[in-house]
C-alpha positions in Angstrom: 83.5 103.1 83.8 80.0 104.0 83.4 79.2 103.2 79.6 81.1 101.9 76.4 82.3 105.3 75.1 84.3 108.1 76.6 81.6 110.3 76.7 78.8 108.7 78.0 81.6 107.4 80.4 82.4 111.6 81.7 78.2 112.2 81.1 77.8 109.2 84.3 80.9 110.6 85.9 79.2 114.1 86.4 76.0 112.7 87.3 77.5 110.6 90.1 79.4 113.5 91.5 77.2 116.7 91.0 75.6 116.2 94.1 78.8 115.3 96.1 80.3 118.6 96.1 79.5 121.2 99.3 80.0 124.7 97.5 83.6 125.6 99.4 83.1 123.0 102.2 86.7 121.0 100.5 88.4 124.8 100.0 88.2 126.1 103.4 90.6 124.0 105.2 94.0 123.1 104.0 94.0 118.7 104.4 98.0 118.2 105.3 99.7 115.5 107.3 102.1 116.9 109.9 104.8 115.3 112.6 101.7 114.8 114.9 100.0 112.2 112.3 100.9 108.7 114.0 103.1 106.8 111.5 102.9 102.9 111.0 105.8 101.0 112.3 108.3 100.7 109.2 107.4 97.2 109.2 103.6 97.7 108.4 104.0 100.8 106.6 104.8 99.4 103.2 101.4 96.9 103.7 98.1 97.5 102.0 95.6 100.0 103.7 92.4 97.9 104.2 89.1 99.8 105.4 85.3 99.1 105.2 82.6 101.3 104.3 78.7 100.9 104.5 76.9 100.6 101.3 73.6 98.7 100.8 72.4 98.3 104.7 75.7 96.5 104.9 79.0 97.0 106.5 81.3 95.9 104.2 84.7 95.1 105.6 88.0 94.0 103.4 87.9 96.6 101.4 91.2 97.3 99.6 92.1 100.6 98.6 94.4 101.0 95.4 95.8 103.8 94.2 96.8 102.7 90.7 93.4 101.6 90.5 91.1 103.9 87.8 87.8 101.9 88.4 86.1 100.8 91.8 85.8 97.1 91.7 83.0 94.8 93.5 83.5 91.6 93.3 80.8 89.1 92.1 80.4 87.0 95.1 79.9 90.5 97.3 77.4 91.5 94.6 75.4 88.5 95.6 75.8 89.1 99.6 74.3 92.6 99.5 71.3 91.2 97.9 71.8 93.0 94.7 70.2 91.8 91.3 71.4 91.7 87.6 69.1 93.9 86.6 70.2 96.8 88.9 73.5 96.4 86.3 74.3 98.2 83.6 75.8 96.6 80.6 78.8 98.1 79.4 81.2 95.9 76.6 84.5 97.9 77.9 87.2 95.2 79.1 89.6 95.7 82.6 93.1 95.1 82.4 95.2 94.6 85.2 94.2 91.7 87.0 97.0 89.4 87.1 97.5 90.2 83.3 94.5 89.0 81.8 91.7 90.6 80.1 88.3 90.5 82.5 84.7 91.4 81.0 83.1 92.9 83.7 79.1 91.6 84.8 77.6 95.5 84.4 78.1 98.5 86.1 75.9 98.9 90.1 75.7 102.6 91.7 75.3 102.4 94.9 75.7 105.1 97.8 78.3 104.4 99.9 79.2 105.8 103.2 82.5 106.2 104.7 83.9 107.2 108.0 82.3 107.2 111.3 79.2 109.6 112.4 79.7 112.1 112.6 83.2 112.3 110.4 81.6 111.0 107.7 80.7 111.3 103.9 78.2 109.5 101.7 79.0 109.5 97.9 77.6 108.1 94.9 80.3 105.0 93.4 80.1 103.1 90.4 81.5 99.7 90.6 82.3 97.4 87.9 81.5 93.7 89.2 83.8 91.0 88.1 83.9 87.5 88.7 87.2 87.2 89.6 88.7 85.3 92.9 90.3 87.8 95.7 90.6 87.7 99.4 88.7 91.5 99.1 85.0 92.4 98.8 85.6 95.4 97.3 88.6 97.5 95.7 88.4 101.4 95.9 91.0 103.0 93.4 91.2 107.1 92.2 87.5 107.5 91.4 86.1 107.3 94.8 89.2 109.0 96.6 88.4 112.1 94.2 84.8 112.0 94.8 85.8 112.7 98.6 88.3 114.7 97.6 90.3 112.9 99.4 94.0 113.4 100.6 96.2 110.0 100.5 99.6 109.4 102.6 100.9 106.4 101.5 104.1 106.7 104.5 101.1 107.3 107.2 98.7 104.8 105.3 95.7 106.9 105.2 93.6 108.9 104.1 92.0 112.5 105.0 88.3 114.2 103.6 86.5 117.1 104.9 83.2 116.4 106.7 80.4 118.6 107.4 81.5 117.8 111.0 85.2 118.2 110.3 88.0 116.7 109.2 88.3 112.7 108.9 90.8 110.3 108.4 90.6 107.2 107.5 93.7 104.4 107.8 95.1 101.2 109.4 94.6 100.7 113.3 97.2 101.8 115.2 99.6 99.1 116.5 101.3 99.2 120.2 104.6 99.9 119.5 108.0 99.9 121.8 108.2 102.5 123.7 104.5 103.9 123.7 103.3 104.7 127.2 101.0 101.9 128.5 99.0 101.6 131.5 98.6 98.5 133.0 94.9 97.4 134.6 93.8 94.8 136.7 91.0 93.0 135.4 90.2 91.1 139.0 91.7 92.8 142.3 92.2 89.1 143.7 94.6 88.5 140.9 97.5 90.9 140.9 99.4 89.1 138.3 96.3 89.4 135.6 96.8 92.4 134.4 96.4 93.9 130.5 98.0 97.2 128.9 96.7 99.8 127.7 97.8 102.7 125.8 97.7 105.9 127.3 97.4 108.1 124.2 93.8 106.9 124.0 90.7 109.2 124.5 89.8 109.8 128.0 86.1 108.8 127.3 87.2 105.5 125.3 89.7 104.4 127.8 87.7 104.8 130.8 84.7 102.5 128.0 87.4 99.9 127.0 88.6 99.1 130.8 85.1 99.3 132.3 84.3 96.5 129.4 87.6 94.0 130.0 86.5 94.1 133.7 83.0 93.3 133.0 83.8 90.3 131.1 87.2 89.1 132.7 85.9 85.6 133.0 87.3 85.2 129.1 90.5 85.8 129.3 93.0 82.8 129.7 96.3 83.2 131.8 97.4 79.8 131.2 96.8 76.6 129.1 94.7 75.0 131.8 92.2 77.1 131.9 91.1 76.7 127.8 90.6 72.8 128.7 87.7 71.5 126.9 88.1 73.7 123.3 86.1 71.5 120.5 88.0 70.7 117.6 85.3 72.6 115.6 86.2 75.8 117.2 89.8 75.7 116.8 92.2 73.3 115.4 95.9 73.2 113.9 97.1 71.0 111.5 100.2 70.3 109.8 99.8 70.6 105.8 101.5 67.3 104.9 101.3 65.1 102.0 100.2 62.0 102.7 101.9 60.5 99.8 105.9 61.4 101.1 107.9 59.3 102.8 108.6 59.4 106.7 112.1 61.1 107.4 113.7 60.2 110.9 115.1 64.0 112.3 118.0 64.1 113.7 118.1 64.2 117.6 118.7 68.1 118.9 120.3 68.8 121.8 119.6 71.8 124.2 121.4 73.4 127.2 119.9 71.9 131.3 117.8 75.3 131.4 116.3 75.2 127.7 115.7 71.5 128.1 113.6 72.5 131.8 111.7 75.4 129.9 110.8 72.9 127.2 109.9 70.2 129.4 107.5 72.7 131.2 105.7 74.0 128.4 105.4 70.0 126.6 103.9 69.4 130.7 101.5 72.4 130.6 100.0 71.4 126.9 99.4 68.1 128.2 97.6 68.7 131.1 95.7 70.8 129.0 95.2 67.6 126.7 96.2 70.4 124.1 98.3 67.5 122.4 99.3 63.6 123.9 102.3 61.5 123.2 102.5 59.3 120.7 105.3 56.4 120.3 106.7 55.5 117.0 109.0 52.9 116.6 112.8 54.0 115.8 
C-alpha cells in the first residue's frame, strides 16, 4: 500500500524504509533459532502470536501478527483512540481482499513510527497502515511489510520472532507458559502462613526473580486462599451468567448419582460458596 499504482506504491516503500537500514548492523550476526530457544507447549504452539508495540505515545496491545498478510492493517476504531485525524490519511482507491472474503475500501493510508521491543532491544521503523472499518477483536494487524522492515526472522514452531538491535539481538513472541516438569520454587508470601505459598520458575533472571518475589510479598494482602475471604465482590466487578434464552421451555434433568466421597467433596465445595454468599438456594417445585 502506499498509493493507487505500483510505482508510487515501491516510490513510498523506499521512502519508509531508507532510513531503517544500519549499513551492515542486520549482516553481522547470523539470526537462527537453536534447541536452547524455549518452544510453546504443542498445545499453544499452533495459536496466533499476539504482541504490542508503541506507536503514537501509545502502547498498543492486541496486535496480531500475520504472515500471509502483505499490508499492515489498523483498524478504524484504533485510528480514533490514538487521536489521529482524517487528514493525516492518504487517499488511495486500491481495494483489500482477504477479509472474510469480501472486498474492503480502505479509509486512507497513516505513517506512523512505530516502536517494537523493549529498551534497550529495540527498533523504531517507519509503517504504513491501511485503516479499515472492519469489526476484529485486534487493534492492529502486522503482516510481511513490517517483519521485513526489521528484517526480521519468524519461527512459526517457537512462535516468534528475532531482529537485530543496536543493543543486540531481540526476540519477540508469546509469554512463556509454566509447563510440567519446569523447575519451580515455591515462596511464602506470609511466614505465619506455611500453607500460602506461590511458584515460581526457576529459569527466571536472578534480578527479576528476586523483583517479582519482593513484589508478591509486598502486597500479599490480595491474594485469596479460599472462597471466604472474596466475601463482599460487587456484581459490577465480576459476575457469571448463564447465556439462556428466555423464550425455551424448562427441562427437568435427570437426578445424577455420585459415589459417598464425590458426594462429600461436592457437598463441601456447594457449603464453601455459600458461606461465601457466592450463590444461595433456590427451591423449585418438582
Amino acid at each position: 500500500m502506499g498509493g493507487d499504482s505500483q510505482n508510487s506504491r515501491k516510490r513510498t516503500y523506499r521512502q519508509a524504509n531508507s532510513d531503517q537500514v544500519e549499513p551492515g548492523s542486520q549482516l553481522t550476526e547470523v539470526i537462527t533459532f537453536g534447541p536452547n530457544d524455549p518452544i510453546p507447549a504443542a498445545s499453544s504452539n499452533h495459536e496466533t502470536l499476539v504482541i504490542e508495540v508503541l506507536t503514537n505515545n501509545y502502547i498498543v496491545k492486541n496486535v496480531y501478527v500475520n504472515l500471509e498478510n502483505s499490508v499492515d492493517i489498523m483498524y478504524y476504531r484504533t485510528f480514533e483512540s490514538l487521536k489521529l485525524t482524517r487528514d493525516q490519511l492518504t487517499s488511495v482507491r486500491t481495494p483489500l481482499v482477504g477479509f472474510g472474503g469480501h472486498v474492503v475500501h480502505s479509509e486512507g493510508i497513516i505513517t506512523l513510527m512505530v516502536t517494537i521491543g523493549c529498551h534497550p532491544h529495540c527498533h523504531t521503523i517507519t509503517v504504513n497502515f491501511a485503516v479499515v472499518k472492519v469489526d476484529s477483536p485486534y487493534n492492529l494487524l502486522i503482516g510481511r511489510p513490517m517483519l521485513n522492515a526489521l528484517w526480521a526472522v519468524y519461527s512459526t514452531y517457537h512462535l516468534s520472532f528475532k531482529f537485530l538491535t543496536p543493543a543486540g539481538m531481540a526476540e519477540i513472541g508469546k509469554p512463556a507458559r509454566l509447563e510440567i516438569g519446569d523447575e519451580v520454587k515455591e515462596v511464602i508470601l506470609d511466614a505465619l502462613k506455611s500453607d500460602q505459598a506461590i511458584r515460581i520458575e526457576m529459569n527466571l533472571l536472578v534480578h527479576l526473580k528476586e523483583e517479582m518475589i519482593n513484589l508478591l510479598k509486598e502486597h500479599w494482602d490480595v491474594f485469596t486462599w479460599i472462597a471466604d475471604e472474596i466475601v463482599g465482590v460487587l456484581p459490577e466487578l465480576m459476575l457469571h451468567r448463564l447465556n439462556v434464552d428466555l423464550r425455551a421451555r424448562s427441562v427437568k434433568q435427570k437426578k445424577r448419582h455420585f459415589g459417598p466421597e464425590r458426594n462429600k467433596a461436592i457437598s463441601s465445595e456447594v457449603d464453601k460458596l455459600l458461606l461465601a454468599k457466592m450463590i444461595k438456594e433456590i427451591q423449585y417445585p418438582t
